[in-house]
LOKOL-845033 format. One line per field, with one value per residue (C-alpha): residue number from 1; x, z, y. Coordinates in nm, 3 decimals. Layout:
# LOKOL-845033
i	c(NUM  ...)
xx	c(X  ...)
zz	c(Z  ...)
yy	c(Y  ...)
# end
This chain:
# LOKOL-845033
i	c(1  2  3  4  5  6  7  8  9  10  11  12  13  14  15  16  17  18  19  20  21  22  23  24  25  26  27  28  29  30  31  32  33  34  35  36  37  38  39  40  41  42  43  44  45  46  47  48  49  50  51  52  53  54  55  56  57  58  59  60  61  62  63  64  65  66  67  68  69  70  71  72  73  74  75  76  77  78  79  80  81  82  83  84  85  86  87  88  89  90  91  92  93  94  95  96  97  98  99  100  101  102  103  104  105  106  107  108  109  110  111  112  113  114  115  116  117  118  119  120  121  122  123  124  125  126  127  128  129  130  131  132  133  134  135  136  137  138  139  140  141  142  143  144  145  146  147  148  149  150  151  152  153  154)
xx	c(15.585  15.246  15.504  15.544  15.160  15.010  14.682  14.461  14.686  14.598  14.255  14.195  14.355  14.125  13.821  13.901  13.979  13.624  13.452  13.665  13.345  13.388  13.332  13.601  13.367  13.252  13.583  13.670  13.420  13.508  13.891  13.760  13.970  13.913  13.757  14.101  14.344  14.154  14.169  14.546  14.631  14.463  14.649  14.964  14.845  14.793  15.187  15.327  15.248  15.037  14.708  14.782  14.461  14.072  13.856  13.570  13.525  13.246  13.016  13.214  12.870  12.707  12.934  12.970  13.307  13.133  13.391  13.739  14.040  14.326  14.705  14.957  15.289  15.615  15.830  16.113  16.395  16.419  16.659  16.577  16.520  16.272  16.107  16.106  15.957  15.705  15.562  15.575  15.357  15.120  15.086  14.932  14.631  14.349  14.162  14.461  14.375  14.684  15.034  15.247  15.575  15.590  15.854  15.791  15.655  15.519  15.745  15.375  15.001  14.803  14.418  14.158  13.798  13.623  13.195  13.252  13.460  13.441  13.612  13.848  13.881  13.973  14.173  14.375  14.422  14.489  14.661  14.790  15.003  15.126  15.330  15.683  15.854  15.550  15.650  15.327  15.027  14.762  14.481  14.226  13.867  13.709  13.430  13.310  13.511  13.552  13.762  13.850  13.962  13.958  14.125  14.468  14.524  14.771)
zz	c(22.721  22.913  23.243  23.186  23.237  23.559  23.658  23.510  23.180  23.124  23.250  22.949  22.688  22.810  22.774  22.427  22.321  22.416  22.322  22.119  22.063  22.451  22.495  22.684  22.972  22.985  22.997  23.273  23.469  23.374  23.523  23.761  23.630  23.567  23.174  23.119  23.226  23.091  22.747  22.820  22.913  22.591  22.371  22.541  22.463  22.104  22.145  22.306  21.976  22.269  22.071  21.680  21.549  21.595  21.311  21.268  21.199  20.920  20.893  20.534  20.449  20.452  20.220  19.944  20.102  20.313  20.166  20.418  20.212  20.351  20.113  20.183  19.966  19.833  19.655  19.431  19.667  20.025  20.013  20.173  19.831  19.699  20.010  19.965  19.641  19.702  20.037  19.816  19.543  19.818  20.027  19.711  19.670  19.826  19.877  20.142  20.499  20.673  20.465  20.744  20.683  20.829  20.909  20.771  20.493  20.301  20.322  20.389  20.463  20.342  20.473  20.186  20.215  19.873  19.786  19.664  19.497  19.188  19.295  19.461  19.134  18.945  19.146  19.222  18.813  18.736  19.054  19.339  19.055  18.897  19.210  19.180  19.298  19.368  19.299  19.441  19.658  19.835  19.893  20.237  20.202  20.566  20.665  21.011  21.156  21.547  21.707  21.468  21.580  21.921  22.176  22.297  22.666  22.848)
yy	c(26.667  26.618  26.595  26.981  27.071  27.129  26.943  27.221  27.231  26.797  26.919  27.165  26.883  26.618  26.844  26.992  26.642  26.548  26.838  27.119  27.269  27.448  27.796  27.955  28.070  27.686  27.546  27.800  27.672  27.281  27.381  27.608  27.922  28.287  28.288  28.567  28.294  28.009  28.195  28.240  27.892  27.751  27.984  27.866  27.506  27.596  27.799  27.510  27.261  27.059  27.145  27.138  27.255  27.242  27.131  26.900  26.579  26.507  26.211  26.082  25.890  26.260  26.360  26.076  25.928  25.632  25.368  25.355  25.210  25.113  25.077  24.901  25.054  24.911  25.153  25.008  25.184  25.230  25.547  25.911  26.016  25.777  25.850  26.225  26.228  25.962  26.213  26.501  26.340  26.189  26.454  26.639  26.409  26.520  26.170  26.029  26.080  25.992  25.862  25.654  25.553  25.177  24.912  24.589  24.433  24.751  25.122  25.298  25.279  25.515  25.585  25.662  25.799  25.704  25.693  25.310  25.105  25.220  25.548  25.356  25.188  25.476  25.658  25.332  25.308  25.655  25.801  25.585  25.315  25.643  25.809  25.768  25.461  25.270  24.910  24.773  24.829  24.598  24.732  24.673  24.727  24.823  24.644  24.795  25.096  24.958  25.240  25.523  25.902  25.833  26.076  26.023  25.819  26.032)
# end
């Protein structure tokens, strides 16, 4: 898809990437555009699917969720339907970051902000065991976050 943009167009996505925090009129000047067209081309971006959403991203320490978890899941079935209603259950816990589904030796990873490991404990006991099909889970404490969030290479 990033064939179809023009050198401006990759321009914009690498700056927003950086900094989605741009004014328009800044930006404009950054692509060296009218502020009218540079408003234009960005909503196109956002039109085009190339620019999902804008949000930001939250020191989890300032905010009680300092502890990254990672979980590893094996689900009793591998069919399209076990799969289904396992990502329906997940995707209504608040606490999971990101649900992949994997090849290999687990069906999905799922990415958990906690405050410690009690929390983790809990929700581990009470929620995680208790979605449907889950056969087993290992679980991956992170010690040091070394590259996390960071923008796309394209």
């Amino acid at each position: 898809m990033a064939e179809n943009l023009d050198k401006i167009g990759l321009r914009m996505l690498h700056l927003l990437q950086k900094d989605g925090r741009l004014s328009n009129a800044d930006l404009a000047a950054k692509v060296n555009v009218s502020p009218a067209t540079c408003h234009r081309r960005a909503q196109q971006l956002f039109d085009e699917g190339y620019i999902r959403n804008t949000r930001a991203i939250i020191a989890p320490e300032k905010v009680n969720r300092g502890a990254l978890v990672m979980v590893g899941v094996v689900l009793d079935r591998s069919t399209p339907e076990s799969f289904a209603v396992f990502e329906k259950a997940v995707a209504k816990l608040k606490f999971v970051l990101d649900c992949h589904l994997v090849a290999g030796d687990f069906d999905y990873f799922l990415k958990i902000r906690v405050g410690d490991m009690a929390d983790f404990n809990r929700i581990h006991g009470t929620q995680l065991i208790a979605l449907p099909g889950v056969r087993q889970t290992r679980t991956f404490f992170v010690m040091k976050e070394v590259v996390d969030n960071a923008p796309l290479d394209f």
